[in-house]
C-alpha angles and dihedrals in degrees: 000000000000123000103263094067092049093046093057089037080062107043099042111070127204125235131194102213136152132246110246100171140359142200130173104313104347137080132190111219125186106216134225113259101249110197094205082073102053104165093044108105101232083187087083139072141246117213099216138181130207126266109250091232086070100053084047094054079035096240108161127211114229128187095266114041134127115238149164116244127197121203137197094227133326096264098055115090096213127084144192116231098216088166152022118211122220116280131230097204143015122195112182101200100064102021099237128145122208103014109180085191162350113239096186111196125199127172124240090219133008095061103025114248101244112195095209087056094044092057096047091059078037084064097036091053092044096046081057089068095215114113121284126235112186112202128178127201142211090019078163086083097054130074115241094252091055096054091044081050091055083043100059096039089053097052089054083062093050102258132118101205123210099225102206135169118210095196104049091029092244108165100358111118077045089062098036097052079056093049095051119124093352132096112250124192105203109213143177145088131320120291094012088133094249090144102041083054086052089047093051091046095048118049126212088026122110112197108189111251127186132199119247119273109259105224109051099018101231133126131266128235103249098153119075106181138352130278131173116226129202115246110219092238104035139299134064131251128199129200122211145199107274123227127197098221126022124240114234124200120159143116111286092225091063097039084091089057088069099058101089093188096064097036093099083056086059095049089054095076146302131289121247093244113051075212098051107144087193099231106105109331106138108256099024111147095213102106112207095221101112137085115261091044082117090053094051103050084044092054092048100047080051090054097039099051085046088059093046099049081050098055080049098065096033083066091048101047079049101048101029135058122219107235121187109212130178118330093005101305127169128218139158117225120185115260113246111245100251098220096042106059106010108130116224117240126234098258093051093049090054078041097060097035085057090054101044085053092047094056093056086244076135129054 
């Protein structure tokens, strides 16, 4: 090893941080505060790019992961990613690595808090398999009775919900002792005030928010991607794009697994048929007295008709061919059977009469 190389192993340290946001080619990583480096400021970030040897071996970089940084010196802002630590987590949608957890955030009022929509991000979040946070907003807006009465039908589900207010600070030093030193991916609909609650946890920060449509009082889309953002004591919390209504995909056989309310059912044995769908097979020990039963047969026929309609075109991508006419026109034409009505060509043909004489099949 000549000197040069030990005299750059030995200048450029190396730093274990976390993605907190990406574009494009570039990532903005927090680092750990290292004690060996006493006068360098960790409250700040590196903006980093990724060393050319992982593109090549295709290893990504998500917010979230933990990664090693090498820097040209301590006082430079800009950093190299020569490696990606193993993650805990992956969530695909958004792209997040090592979730501790969901917390999933819906409002009482404006818009109006839908039970049918609420259990379907409940199954979303639980098919997830990271713990789950429930969280509801603007309880300012509700009467007492009515939040004990959300209480008490939650708990039925298997949830014990956090009731906050944004605007008067009810429940908030509550929600934020159970968000310290962990990542937390905020999720939920629309307008369900996941940014304002970002914006009342971290300080100095303004997350555009934006007021529900009027007319059909829903919530509009204000966050763009996602970006994970430092608590003051601890933890990190992510915000995320809000949908109106959560996509489900998932095997239908595992769709009852994320029903908390009916799990110690299923502890309690096992079904006659391993592929019992617990609707109305004889000897199934779901009972289908509970609440969200009806959920829950809408949500599989949902399931079951999208993975039929997928079967279907997997026979016909097998069995058809796309064909583009005139004007951009679409249109499926059966595949030939190969071995049917390939021609041979010429060379095959010479190849195959070599082979039958040299066999003696002629005399």
């Amino acid at each position: 090893m000549d000197s040069t190389h030990i005299f750059l192993s030995t200048t450029i340290p190396e730093f274990y941080g976390t993605v907190v946001a990406a574009q494009a080619n570039f990532y903005r990583v927090y680092l750990d505060e290292n004690h060996e480096y006493e006068n360098y400021d960790f409250s700040s970030y590196l903006l980093c790019t990724r060393r050319e040897r992982l593109k090549k071996i295709g290893q990504n970089v998500m917010v979230g992961d933990r990664v090693i940084i090498k820097k040209s010196s301590l006082q430079d802002l800009r950093g190299l990613i020569i490696s990606v630590l193993p993650r805990k987590t992956e969530l695909s949608r958004p792209k997040v690595a090592n979730a501790d957890q969901i917390l999933l955030l819906f409002p009482f009022k404006e818009p109006e808090l839908e039970p049918w929509q609420l259990s379907r991000f409940l199954i979303k979040a639980e098919s997830t398999l990271i713990p789950l946070v429930l969280c509801l907003n603007k309880a300012d807006l509700i009467k007492p009775d009515e939040q004990k009465k959300w209480k008490m039908r939650l708990k039925k589900w298997g949830y014990t919900p956090h009731l906050i207010s944004i605007l008067n600070i009810q429940g908030i030093q509550e929600l934020y002792d159970c968000l310290q030193n962990k990542i937390t991916i905020f999720a939920g609909p629309s307008g369900a005030g996941k940014s304002s609650l970002i914006n009342k946890l971290v300080p100095n920060i303004e997350q555009r928010v934006d007021k529900v449509s009027g007319k059909l009082r829903k919530g509009r889309h204000t966050t763009r991607h996602v970006e994970l953002f430092r608590l003051p004591k601890g933890g990190l919390v992510a915000d995320t794009p809000g949908f109106n209504q959560a996509d489900l995909q998932c095997d239908p056989r595992k769709l009852i697994n994320y029903f908390p309310e009916v799990r110690s059912q299923l502890k309690q044995g096992e079904c006659q048929f391993n592929n019992c769908l617990h609707r109305s097979e004889p000897n199934c020990i779901i009972s289908k007295s509970w609440e969200r039963y009806e959920h829950y047969l809408t949500i599989l026929a949902e399931m079951l008709s999208q993975k039929e309609v997928e079967q279907k075109k997997k026979v016909q991508e097998s069995t058809l061919k796309l064909k583009i006419k005139a004007f951009g026109k679409e249109v499926y034409e059966p595949k030939l059977e190969i071995k049917k009505y390939r021609r041979y060509s010429r060379q095959d043909k010479n190849q195959r009469l070599r082979e039958f004489y040299k066999n003696g099949d002629l005399e």
